[in-house]
C-alpha positions as CSV (number, residue, x, y, z in Angstrom):
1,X,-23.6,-17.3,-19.6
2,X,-20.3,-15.7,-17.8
3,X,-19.1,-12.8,-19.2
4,X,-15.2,-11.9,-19.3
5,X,-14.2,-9.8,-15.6
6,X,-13.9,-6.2,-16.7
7,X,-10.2,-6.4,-14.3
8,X,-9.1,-8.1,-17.4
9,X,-8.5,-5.2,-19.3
10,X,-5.2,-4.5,-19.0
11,X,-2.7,-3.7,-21.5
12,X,0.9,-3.8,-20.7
13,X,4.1,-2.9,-22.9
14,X,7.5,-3.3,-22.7
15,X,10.7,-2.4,-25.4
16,X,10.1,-5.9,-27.0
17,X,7.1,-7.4,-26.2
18,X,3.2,-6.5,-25.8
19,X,0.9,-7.7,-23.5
20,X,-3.0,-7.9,-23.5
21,X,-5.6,-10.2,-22.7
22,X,-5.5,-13.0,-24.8
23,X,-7.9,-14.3,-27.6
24,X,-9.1,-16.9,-29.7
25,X,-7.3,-15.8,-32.3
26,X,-4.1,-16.6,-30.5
27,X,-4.7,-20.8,-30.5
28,X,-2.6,-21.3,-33.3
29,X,0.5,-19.7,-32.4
30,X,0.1,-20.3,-28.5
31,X,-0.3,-23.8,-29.7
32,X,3.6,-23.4,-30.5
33,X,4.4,-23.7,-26.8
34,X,1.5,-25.4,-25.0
35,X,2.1,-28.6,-27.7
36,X,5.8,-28.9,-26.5
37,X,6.3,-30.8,-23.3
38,X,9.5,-29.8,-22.7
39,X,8.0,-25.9,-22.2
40,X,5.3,-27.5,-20.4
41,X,7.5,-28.8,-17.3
42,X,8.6,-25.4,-16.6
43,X,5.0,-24.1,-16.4
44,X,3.5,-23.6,-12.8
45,X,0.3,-25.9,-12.8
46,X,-0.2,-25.4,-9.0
47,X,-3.7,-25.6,-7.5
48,X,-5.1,-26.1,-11.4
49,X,-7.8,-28.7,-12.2
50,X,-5.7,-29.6,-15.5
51,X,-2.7,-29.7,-17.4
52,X,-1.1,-27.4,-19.7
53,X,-0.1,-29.4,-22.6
54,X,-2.6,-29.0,-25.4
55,X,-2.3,-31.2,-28.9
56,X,-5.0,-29.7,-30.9
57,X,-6.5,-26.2,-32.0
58,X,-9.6,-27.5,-30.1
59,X,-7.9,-27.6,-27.1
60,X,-6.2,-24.8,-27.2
61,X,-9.3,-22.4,-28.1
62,X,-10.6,-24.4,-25.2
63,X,-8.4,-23.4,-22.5
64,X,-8.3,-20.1,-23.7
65,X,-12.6,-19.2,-23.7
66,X,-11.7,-20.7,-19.7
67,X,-8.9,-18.0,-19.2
68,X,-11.6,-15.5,-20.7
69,X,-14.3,-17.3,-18.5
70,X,-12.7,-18.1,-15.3
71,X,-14.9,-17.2,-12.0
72,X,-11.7,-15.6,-10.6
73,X,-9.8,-12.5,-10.8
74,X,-7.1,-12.6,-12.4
75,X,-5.6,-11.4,-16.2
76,X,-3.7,-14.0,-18.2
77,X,-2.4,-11.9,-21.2
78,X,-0.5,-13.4,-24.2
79,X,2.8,-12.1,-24.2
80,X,3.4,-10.9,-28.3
81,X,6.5,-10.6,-29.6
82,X,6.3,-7.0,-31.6
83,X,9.2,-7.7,-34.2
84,X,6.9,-10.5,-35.4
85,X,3.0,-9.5,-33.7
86,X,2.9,-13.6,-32.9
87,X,2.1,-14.5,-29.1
88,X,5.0,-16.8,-27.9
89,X,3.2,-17.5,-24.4
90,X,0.9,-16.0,-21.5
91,X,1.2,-14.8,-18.2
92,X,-0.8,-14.6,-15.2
93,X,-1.5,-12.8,-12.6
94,X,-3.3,-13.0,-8.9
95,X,-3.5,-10.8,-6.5
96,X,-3.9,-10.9,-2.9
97,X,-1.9,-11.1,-0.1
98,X,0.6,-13.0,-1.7
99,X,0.3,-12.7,-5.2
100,X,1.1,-15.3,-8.0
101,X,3.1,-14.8,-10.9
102,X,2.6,-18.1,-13.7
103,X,4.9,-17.4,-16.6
104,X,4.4,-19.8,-20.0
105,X,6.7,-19.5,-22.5
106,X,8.1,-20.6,-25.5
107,X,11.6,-22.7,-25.4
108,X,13.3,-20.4,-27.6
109,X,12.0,-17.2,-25.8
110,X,13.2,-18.8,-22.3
111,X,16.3,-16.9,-22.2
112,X,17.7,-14.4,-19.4
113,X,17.5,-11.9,-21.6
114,X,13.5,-12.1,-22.4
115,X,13.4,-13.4,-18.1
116,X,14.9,-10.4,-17.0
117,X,12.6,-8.2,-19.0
118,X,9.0,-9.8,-17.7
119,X,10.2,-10.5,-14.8
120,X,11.0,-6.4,-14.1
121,X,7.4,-5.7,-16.0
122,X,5.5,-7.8,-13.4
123,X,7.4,-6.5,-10.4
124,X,7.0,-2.9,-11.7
125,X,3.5,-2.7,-12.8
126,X,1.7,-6.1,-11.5
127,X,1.6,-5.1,-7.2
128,X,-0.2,-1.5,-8.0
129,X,-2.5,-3.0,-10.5
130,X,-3.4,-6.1,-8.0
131,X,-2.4,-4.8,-4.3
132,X,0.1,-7.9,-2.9
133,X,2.5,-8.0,-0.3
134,X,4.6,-9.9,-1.8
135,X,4.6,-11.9,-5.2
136,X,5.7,-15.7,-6.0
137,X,6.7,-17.1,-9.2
138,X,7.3,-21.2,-9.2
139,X,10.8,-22.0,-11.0
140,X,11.4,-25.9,-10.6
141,X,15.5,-27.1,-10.9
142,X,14.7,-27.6,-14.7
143,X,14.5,-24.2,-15.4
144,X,17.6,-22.7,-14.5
145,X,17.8,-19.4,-16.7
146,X,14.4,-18.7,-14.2
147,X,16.7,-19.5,-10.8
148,X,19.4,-17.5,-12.0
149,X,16.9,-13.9,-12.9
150,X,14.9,-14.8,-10.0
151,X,18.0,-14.1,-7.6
152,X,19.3,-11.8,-9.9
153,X,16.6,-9.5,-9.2
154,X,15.8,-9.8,-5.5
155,X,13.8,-12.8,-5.3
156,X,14.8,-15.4,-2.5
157,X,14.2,-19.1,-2.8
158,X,13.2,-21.9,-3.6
159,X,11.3,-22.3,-0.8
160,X,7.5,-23.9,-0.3
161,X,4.2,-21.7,-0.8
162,X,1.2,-23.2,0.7
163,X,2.0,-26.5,0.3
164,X,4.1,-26.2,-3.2
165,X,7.6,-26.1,-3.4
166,X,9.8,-24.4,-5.8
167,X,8.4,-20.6,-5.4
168,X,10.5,-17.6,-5.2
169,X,9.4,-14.3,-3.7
170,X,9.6,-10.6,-3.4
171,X,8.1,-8.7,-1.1
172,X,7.6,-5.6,-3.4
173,X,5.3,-3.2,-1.1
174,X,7.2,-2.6,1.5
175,X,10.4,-2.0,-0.2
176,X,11.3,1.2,-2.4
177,X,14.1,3.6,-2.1
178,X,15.9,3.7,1.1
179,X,16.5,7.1,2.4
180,X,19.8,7.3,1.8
181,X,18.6,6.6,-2.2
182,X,20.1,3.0,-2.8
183,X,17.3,0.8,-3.5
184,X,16.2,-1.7,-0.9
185,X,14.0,-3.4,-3.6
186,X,16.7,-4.8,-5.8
187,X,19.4,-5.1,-2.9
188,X,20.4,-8.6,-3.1
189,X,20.5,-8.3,0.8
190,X,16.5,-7.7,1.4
191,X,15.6,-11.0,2.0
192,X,13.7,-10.6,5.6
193,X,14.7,-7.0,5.7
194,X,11.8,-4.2,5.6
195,X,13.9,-1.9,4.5
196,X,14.8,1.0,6.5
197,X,11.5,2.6,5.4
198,X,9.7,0.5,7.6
199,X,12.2,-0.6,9.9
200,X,12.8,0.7,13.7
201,X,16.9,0.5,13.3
202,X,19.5,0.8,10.6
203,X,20.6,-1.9,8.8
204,X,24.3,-0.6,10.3
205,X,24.3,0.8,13.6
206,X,27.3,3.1,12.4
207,X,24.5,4.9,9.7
208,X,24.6,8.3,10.1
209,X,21.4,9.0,7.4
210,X,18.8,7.3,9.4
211,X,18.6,8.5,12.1
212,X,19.3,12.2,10.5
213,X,16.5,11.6,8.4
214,X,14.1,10.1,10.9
215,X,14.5,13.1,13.2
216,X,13.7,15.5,10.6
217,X,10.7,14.1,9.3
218,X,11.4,13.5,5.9
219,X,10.9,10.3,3.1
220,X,14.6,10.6,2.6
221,X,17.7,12.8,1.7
222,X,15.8,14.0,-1.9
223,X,13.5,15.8,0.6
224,X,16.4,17.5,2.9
225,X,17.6,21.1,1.7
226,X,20.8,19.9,3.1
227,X,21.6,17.5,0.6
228,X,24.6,16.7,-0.1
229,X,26.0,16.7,3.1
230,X,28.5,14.5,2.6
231,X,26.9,12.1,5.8
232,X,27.3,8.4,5.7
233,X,26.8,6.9,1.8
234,X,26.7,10.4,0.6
235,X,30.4,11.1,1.6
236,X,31.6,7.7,-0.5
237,X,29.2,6.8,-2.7
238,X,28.5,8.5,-5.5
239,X,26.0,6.1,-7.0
240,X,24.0,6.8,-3.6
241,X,24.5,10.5,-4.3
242,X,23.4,10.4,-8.3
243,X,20.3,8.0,-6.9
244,X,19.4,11.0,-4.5
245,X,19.7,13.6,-6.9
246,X,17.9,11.6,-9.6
247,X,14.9,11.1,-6.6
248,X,15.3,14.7,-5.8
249,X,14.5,15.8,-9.1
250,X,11.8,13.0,-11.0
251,X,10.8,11.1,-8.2
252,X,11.6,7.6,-6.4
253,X,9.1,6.0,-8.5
254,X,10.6,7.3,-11.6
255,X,14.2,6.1,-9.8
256,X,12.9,2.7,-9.3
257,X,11.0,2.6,-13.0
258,X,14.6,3.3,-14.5
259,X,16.5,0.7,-12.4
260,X,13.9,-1.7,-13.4
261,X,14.3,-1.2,-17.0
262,X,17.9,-1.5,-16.8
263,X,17.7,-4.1,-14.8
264,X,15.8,-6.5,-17.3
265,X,18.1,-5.2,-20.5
266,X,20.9,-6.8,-18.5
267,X,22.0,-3.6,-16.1
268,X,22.8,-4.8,-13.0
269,X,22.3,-3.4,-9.5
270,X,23.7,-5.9,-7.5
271,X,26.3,-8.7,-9.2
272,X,24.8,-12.3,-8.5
273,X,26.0,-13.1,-4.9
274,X,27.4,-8.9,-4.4
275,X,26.5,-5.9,-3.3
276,X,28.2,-4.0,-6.2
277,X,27.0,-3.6,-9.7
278,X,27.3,-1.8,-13.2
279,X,26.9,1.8,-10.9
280,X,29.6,0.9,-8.9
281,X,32.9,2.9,-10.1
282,X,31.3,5.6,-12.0
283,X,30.9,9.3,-11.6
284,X,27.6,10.6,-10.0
285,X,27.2,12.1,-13.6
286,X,28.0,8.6,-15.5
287,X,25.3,7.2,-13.0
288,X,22.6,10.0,-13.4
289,X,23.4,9.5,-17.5
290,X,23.1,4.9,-16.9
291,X,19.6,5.5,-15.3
292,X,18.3,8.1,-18.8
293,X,19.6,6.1,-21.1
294,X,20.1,2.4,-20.2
């Protein structure tokens, strides 16, 4: 008899929803979504040796013992809503080289606002739990609120993933915190681009920070007892200074943890289709106080 993969631990948490392995005990209200068809063409049932829609309790207790049981690694937690402790839907999760992001839902939880705040819990947490170089989430024409957060946040697409189409993807190892301190990771410019962490020329040949920082050895600006200089960004930007200073004093993980939260309440760091966003315009201190406190 299998036993469930001890990788499926996990327990994941976010301002409104809770995430942990699901269980029997879910069938009845994950029945809510996997009974209605019109949430079921949104689902991603790539590569899988059934379908997703489920019409009895039977069923659903069914496919969940498999999730529990499955020969693979991978964690599909239910996704509970913690106003009301009721599951509203799963995820799952692969990793790999390219890892793969399925996303079931209820249809009156697929909203931007509920997108936008998965979404940035998978990107955050998901790569360093399940090493990937990039991560894929399918999002066919129906689902449009998906398309739109997808690009919001990075992703480019549609394009075809083995031989699937519809998949939008992120490369989210390579990309952090540039070292000038904007983020390449949610730059609505990083499709094919490395970032300048891992690339051998500016993305401008006129950047002055690159090449500074290169020479002297360091991550970036946070590490240079020099900053501010008033170089490049740093001389006109004051949400690239605040970012620095915020790196400089928690961390570029904490940087791109707070950027990510505020990015799936609806804080933007690009505009869809721009390079400016809800930091653009303010003071260094109205930035520093938008990445605290949302």
């Amino acid at each position: 008899m299998s036993t469930p993969n001890p990788c499926r631990e996990y327990q994941y948490e976010t301002k409104r929803f809770l995430l942990r392995q699901v269980k029997k005990a879910d069938a009845p209200a994950l029945l809510k979504c996997y009974a209605d068809p019109a949430a079921m063409a949104l689902m991603n049932e790539d590569n899988c040796t059934g379908g997703f829609l489920f019409q009895t309790l039977e069923e659903m207790e069914k496919a969940i013992h498999f999730w529990n049981h499955d020969i693979f690694d991978y964690i599909r937690p239910s996704v509970i809503d913690k106003s009301t402790g009721e599951p509203i839907g799963t995820l799952e999760v692969f990793g790999g080289d390219t890892g793969v992001l399925r996303m079931d839902l209820r249809r009156d939880y697929e909203t931007p606002e509920v997108l936008r705040e998965l979404y940035a819990l998978a990107i955050e947490r998901f790569p360093a739990d399940f090493p990937m170089e990039a991560l894929v989430t399918k999002a066919v024409p129906e689902a449009a609120a998906r398309r739109a957060v997808l690009t919001e946040m990075g992703f480019s697409g549609p394009e075809s993933f083995r031989e699937y189409g519809d998949y939008y993807r992120l490369p989210v190892r390579k990309l952090g915190i540039a070292y000038c301190g904007l983020a390449c990771r949610l730059c609505s410019e990083n499709r094919g681009c490395p970032g300048c962490q891992g690339a051998e020329s500016p993305c401008f040949q006129t950047c002055e920070v690159f090449p500074c920082v290169r020479g002297k050895g360091l991550s970036g600006c946070w590490e240079c007892p020099d900053f501010p200089c008033g170089k490049g960004m740093h001389g006109s930007n004051p949400r690239a200074r605040a970012f620095v200073q915020f790196a400089k004093e928690y961390g570029t993980e904490k940087l791109l943890a707070c950027l990510e939260r505020n990015l799936s309440a609806g804080i933007f760091y690009h505009y869809p289709g721009q390079l400016t966003g809800d930091y653009d315009g303010l003071t260094p201190e109205e930035v520093f106080g938008l990445l605290w406190n949302g």
